[in-house]
C-alpha positions in Angstrom: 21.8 -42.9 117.6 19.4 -45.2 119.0 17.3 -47.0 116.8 14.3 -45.2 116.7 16.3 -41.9 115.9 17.5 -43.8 113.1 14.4 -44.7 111.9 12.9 -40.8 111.7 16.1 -40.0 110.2 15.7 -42.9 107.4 11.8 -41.4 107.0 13.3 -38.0 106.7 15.5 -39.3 103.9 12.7 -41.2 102.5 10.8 -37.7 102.1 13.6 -35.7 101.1 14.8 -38.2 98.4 11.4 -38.6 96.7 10.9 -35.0 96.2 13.8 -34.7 94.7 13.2 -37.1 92.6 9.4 -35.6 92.2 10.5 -32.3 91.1 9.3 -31.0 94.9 6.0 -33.2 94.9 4.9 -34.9 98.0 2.9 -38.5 97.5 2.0 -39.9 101.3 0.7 -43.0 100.5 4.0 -43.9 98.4 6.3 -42.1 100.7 4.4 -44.3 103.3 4.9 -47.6 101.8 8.5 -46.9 101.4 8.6 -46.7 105.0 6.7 -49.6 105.2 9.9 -51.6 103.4 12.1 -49.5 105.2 10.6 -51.3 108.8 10.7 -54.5 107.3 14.2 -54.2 106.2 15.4 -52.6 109.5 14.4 -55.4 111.2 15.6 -58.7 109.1 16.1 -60.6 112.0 12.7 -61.2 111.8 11.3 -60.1 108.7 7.9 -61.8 108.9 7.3 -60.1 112.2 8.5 -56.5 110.9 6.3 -57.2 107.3 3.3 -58.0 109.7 3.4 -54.9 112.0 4.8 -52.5 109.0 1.3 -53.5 107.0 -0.8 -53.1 110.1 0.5 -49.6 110.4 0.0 -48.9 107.1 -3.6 -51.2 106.7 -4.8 -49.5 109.6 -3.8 -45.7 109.8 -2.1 -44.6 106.4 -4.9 -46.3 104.1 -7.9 -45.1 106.4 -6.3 -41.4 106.8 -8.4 -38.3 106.0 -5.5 -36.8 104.8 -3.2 -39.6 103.0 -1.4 -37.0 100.7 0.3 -35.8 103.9 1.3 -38.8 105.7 2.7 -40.0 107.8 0.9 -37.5 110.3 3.2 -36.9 113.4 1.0 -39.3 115.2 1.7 -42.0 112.4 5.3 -41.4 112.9 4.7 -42.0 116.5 3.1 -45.2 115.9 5.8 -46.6 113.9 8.4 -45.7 116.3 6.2 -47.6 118.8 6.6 -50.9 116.8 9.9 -50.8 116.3 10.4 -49.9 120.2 8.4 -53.3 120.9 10.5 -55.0 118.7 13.4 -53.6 120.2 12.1 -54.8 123.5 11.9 -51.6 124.5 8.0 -50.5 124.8 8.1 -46.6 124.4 5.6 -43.9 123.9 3.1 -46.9 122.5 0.3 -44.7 124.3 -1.3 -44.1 120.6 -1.8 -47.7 120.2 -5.0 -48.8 120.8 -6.4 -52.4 122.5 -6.9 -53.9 118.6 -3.6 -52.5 117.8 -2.0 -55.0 120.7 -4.2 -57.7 119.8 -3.1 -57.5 116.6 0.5 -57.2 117.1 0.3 -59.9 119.1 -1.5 -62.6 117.3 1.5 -61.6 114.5 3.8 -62.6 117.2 2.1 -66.0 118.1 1.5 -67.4 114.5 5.8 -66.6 114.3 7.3 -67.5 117.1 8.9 -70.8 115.5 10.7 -67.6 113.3 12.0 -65.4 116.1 15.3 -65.6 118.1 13.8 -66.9 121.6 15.3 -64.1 124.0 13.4 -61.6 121.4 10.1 -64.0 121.7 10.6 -63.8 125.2 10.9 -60.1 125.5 8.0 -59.5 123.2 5.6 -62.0 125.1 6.6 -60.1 128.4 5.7 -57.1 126.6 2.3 -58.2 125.4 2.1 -59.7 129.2 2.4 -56.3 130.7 -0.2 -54.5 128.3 -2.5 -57.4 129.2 -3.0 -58.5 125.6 -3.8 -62.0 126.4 
């Protein structure tokens, strides 16, 4: 199981676990910021980083969504996939992320680089190299 199969299998748990423990009710915005925590957690080897992206996901789609009792949306669970494929180093299906989205993600990068191994700095500016972020 690679990491992002993990990760929707974590969310799944997430969901499943709080309405159980909701008698069966369904809250997005909470579910959503326990996913939040669960990104930042998942990725402890730079935990700055992951808290930055997680709450740019969540400041930017969950907390603007038309429909925030039912999130994440199945293009919100595509976006978070997408961050933790760029932290992975491994850019994929990041189609739904827009220019500010990059900019963003990458300006978190910059103001922590002192905080991130170097080969994952390098793979990340590479990244933001290829998507022409700079």
């Amino acid at each position: 199981m690679d990491s992002i199969q993990k990760l929707f299998s974590d969310i799944e748990k997430i969901k499943k676990h709080y309405r159980a423990e909701h008698n069966n009710n369904y809250d997005g915005q909470k579910i959503c910021e326990q996913i939040k925590d669960l990104f930042t957690k998942t990725n402890r080897s730079m935990p700055t980083v992951a808290q930055s992206f997680a709450n740019h996901w969540y400041d930017t789609y969950i907390l603007n969504s038309a429909d925030l009792q039912n999130e994440p949306s199945n293009d919100n669970m595509t976006r978070i996939a997408a961050l933790q494929s760029i932290i992975d180093g491994e850019p994929e299906n990041t189609d739904l992320l827009t220019d500010e989205d990059w900019k963003s993600l990458c300006e978190t990068v910059n103001a922590e680089a002192e905080d991130i191994p170097i080969d994952t700095l390098n793979s990340l500016m590479s990244i933001f190299l290829e998507k022409k972020v700079f």
